[in-house]
C-alpha positions in Angstrom: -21.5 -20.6 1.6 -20.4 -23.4 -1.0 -18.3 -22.2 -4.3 -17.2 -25.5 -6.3 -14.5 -25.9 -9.0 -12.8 -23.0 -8.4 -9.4 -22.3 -9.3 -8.0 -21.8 -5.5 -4.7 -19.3 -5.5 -3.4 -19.3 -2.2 0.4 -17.5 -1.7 1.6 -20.3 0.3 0.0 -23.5 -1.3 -0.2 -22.4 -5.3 -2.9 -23.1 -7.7 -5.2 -26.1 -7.3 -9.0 -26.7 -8.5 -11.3 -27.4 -5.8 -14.5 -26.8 -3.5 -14.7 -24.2 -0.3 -17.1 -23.9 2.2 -16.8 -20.5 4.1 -18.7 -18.3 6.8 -17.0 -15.9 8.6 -13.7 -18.3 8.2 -13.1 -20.6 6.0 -14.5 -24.3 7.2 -13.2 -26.8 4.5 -11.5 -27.0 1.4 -11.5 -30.6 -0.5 -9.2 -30.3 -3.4 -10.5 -31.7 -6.8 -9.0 -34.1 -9.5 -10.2 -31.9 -11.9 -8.3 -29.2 -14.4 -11.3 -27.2 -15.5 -12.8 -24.2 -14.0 -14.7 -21.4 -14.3 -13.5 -18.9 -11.8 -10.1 -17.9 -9.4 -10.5 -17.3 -6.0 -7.8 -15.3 -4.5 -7.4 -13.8 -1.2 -8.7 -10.3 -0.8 -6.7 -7.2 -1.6 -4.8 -5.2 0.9 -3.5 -1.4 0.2 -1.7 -0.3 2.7 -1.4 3.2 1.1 -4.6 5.0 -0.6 -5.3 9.0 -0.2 -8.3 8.6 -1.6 -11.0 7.8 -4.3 -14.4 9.1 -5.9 -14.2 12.7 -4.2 -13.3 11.2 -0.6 -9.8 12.2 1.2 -8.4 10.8 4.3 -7.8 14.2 5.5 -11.7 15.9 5.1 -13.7 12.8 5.3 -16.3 11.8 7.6 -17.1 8.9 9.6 -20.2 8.7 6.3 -17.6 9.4 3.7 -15.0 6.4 5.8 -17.8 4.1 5.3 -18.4 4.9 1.7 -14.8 4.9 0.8 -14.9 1.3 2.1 -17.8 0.4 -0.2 -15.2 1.7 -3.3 -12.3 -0.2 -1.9 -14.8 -3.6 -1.4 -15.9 -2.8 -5.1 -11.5 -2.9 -6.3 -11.6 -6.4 -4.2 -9.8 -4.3 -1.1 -10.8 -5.5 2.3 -8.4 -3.8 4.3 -7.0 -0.4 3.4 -4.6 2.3 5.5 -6.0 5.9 4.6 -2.9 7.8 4.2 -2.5 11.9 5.5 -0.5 14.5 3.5 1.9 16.7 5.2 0.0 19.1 7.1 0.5 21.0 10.1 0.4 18.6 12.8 -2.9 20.2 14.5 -4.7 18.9 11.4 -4.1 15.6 12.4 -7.0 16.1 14.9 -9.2 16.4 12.5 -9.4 13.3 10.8 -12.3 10.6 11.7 -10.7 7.6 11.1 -12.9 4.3 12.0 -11.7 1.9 14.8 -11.3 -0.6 12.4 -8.8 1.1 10.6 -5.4 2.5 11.2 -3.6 5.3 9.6 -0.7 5.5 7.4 0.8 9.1 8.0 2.8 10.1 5.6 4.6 13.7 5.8 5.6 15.5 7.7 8.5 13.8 8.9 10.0 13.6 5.3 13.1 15.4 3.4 12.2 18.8 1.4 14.5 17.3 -1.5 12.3 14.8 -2.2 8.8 16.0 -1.1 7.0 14.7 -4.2 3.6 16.0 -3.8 4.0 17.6 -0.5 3.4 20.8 1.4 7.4 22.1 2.1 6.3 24.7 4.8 4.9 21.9 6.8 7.8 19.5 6.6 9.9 18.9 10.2 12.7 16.4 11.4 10.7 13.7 13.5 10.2 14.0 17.2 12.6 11.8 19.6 9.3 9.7 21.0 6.4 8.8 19.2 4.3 10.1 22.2 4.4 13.4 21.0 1.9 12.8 18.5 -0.6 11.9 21.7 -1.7 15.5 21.4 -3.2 15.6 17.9 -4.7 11.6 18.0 -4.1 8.2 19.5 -1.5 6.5 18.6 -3.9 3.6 18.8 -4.9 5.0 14.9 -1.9 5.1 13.6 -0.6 1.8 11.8 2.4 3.1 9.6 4.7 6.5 9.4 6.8 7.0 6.3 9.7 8.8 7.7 13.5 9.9 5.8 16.0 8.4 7.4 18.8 11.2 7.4 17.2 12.8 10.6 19.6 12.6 13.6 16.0 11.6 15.5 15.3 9.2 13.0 16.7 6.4 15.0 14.9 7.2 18.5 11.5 8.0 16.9 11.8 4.7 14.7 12.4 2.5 18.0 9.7 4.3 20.1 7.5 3.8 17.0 8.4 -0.2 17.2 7.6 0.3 20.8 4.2 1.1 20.2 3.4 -1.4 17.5 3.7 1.6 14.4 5.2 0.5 11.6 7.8 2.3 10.2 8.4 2.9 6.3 11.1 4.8 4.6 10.3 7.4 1.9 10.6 10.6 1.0 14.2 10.4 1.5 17.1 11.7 0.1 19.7 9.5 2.7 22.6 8.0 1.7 23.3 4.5 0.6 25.1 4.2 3.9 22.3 5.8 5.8 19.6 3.3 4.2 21.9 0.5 5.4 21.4 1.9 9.3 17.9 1.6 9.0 17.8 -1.4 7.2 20.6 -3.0 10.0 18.1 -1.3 13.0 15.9 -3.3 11.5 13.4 -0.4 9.5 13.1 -2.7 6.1 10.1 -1.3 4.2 10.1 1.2 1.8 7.2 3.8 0.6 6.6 3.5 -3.1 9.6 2.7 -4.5 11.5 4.3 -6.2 9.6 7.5 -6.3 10.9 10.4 -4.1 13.9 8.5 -2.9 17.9 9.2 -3.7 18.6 7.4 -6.9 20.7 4.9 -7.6 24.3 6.1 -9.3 27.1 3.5 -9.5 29.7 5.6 -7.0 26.2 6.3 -4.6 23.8 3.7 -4.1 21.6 5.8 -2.3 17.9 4.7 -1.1 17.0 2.7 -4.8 20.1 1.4 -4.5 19.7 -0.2 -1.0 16.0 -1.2 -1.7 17.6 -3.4 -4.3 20.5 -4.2 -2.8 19.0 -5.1 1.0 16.5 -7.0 2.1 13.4 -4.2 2.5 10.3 -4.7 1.3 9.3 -2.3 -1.6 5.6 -0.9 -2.0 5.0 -0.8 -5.4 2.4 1.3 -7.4 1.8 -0.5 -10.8 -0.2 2.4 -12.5 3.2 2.6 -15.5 3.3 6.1 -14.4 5.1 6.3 -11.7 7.3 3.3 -12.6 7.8 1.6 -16.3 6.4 -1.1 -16.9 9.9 -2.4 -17.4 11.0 -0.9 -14.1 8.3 -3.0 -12.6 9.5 -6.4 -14.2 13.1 -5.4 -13.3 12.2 -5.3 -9.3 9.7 -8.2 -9.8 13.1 -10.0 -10.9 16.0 -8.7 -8.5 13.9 -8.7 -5.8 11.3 -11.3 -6.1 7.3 -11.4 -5.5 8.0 -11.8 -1.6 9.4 -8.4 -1.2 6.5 -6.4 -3.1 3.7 -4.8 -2.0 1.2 -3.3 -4.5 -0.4 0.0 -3.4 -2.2 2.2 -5.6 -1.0 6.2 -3.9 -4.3 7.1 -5.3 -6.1 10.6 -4.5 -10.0 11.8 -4.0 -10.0 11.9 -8.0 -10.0 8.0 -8.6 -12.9 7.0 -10.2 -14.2 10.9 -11.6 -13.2 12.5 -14.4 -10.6 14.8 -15.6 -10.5 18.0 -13.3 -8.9 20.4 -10.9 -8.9 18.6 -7.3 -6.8 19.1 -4.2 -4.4 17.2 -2.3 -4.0 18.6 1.2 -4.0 22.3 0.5 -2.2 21.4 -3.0 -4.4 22.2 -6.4 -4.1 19.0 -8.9 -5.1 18.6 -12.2 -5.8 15.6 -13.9 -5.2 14.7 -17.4 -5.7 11.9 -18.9 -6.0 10.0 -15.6 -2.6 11.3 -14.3 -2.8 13.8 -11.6 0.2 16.5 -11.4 0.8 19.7 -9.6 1.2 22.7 -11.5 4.9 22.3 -11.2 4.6 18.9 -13.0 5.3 16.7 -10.1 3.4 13.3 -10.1 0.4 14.0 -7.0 -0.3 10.5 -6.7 -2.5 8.5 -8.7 -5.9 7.5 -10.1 -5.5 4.1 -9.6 -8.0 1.8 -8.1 -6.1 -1.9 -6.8 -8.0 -4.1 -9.4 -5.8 -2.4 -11.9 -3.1 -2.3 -10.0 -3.4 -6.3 -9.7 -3.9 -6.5 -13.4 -1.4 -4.3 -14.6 1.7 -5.9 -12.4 0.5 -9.5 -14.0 1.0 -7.8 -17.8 4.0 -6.1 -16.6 5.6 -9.2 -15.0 3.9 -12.1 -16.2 4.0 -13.6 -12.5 2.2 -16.3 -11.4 -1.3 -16.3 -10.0 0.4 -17.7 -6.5 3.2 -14.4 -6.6 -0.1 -12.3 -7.5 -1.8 -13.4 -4.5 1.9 -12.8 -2.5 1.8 -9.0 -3.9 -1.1 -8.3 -3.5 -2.4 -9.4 -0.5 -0.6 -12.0 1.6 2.9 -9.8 1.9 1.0 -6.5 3.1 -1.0 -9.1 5.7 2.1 -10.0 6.9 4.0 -6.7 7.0 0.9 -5.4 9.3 0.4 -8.4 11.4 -3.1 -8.9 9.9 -4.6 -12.2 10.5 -5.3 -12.5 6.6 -3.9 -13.3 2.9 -4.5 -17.1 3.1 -6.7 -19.3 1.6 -6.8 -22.2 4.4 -9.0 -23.9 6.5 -9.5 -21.1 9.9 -8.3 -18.3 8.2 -11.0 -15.3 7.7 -13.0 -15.7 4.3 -11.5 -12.2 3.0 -11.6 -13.7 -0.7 -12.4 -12.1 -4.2 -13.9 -14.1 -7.2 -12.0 -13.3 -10.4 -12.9 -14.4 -14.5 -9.4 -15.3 -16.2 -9.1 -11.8 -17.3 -8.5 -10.9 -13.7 -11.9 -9.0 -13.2 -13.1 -8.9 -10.2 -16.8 -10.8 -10.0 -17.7 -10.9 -6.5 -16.1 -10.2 -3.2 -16.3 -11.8 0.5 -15.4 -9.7 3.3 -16.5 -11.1 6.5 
């Protein structure tokens, strides 16, 4: 495969016109002296935190319905995504038909009642001491990421046993202290689940969890639907924190892509209105947004570069989950998506 005079965005190079030749990897790319194009090439999307979309949930689907949700993502320009659980009871886990090729993001149950966002309370439980207990309800093999709250006294010795067995561990659903945030961070836990929703909030006597995810060094998933965050709120991480320690995710739910309605998340009823999904109660129950949006919206919120764009969404989540991916160079996979200068998405490569 040849594509010429393309504008080439790669996180670590920048911007530059040029010609690539791709199969499964990419073979060769010869730069050109010219400043007119017609297209972008970026690398391929990564959402390393998705419920759902077009009446499929992580927690009821198929292996049919996996593979169909990976035809949606393909369409948004995803080629890798985590599907993400609800708090359930833990036998539920079994259940779920995950493909080898992807790895689960588990989210709940291991999280704070304060701050439970659109979770089940009557489920929620302090983590385990070792990881190993989950062996009974799936292999840890198919899990790739637990969002845990930090304030548990087993917080510590599940995180390491976690690092142990190469699961990623991201903070959320948390209502910890500055100073506990700070003993995470220092253990070396440094990502945070969609920031800053569901975590302490920032107050000038108590940092808590928004505080330290400013403050420190984590890495802050990010969903750029101007719902959950203002757009403003958006631009203001963008420029404390930088386009290095953002990752977009888009949180969305089975009712992505379908109309208004009554849905459910886990054994929760949602409605959607106007594209935002609440429970009854009010609270946010994810969201309805698909990742092309997502790319587009944090570009009008931030006005970032197309070289941060390609950081946020894709290259920084490669990296956080030691994915061989997210660069545009010569022996790297030819995960790529083919954008207009209105950021749609044309065509996408997914080898």
């Amino acid at each position: 495969m040849l594509i010429e005079n393309v504008l080439i965005v790669d996180p670590v190079d920048g911007e530059y016109v040029g010609t690539i030749e791709f199969e499964d990897v990419i073979l060769e790319i010869k730069r050109s002296n010219k400043s007119r194009y017609e297209y972008i090439l970026m690398p391929a999307f990564v959402d390393p935190h998705i419920h759902g979309i077009k009446g499929i949930d992580t927690m009821t689907a198929s292996r049919e319905d996996f593979e169909r949700f990976k035809e949606h993502e393909a369409l948004a320009g995803v080629w890798y995504f985590q599907p993400t659980t609800v708090t359930c009871p833990l036998d539920e886990l079994r259940k779920i038909k995950i493909p080898s090729e992807l790895k689960l993001h588990i989210e709940g149950p291991f999280i704070a009642p304060k701050r439970k966002g659109a979770h089940n309370e009557s489920y929620i439980q302090p983590p385990p001491r070792d990881v190993r207990e989950l062996e009974q309800y799936l292999p840890l093999s198919s899990i790739g990421m637990i969002t845990v709250a930090v304030e548990y006294d087993s917080f510590l010795d599940f995180a390491k046993s976690c690092e142990l067995n190469n699961i990623k561990i991201s903070v959320g659903h948390t209502d910890a202290t500055f100073a506990q945030a700070k003993k995470a961070f220092e253990n070396g836990f440094r990502r945070i689940t969609h920031f800053p929703n569901a975590l302490s909030p920032l107050h000038h006597r108590e940092l808590g969890v928004t505080g330290a995810g400013l403050l420190l060094d984590f890495t802050l998933e990010i969903i750029a639907d101007g719902i959950h965050c203002a757009p403003e709120f958006v631009n203001l991480v963008y420029k404390v924190k930088g386009a290095e320690k953002i990752i977009l995710v888009t949180d969305s739910i089975s009712a992505t892509g379908l109309e208004d309605g009554n849905y459910m998340l886990g054994d929760l009823h949602v409605k959607v209105e106007n594209g935002i999904a609440k429970l009854s109660d009010g609270t946010l129950a994810g969201s309805t947004l698909t990742f092309s949006q997502a790319v587009k919206n944090f570009a009008k919120f931030t006005g970032c570069s197309l070289k941060e764009l390609a950081m946020v969404s894709s290259y920084n989540a490669c990296k956080d989950l030691n994915l061989n991916a997210g660069r545009i160079k010569e022996g790297y996979p030819a995960k790529l998506v083919l954008l207009d200068d209105e950021l749609n998405i044309k065509k996408v490569w997914n080898f």
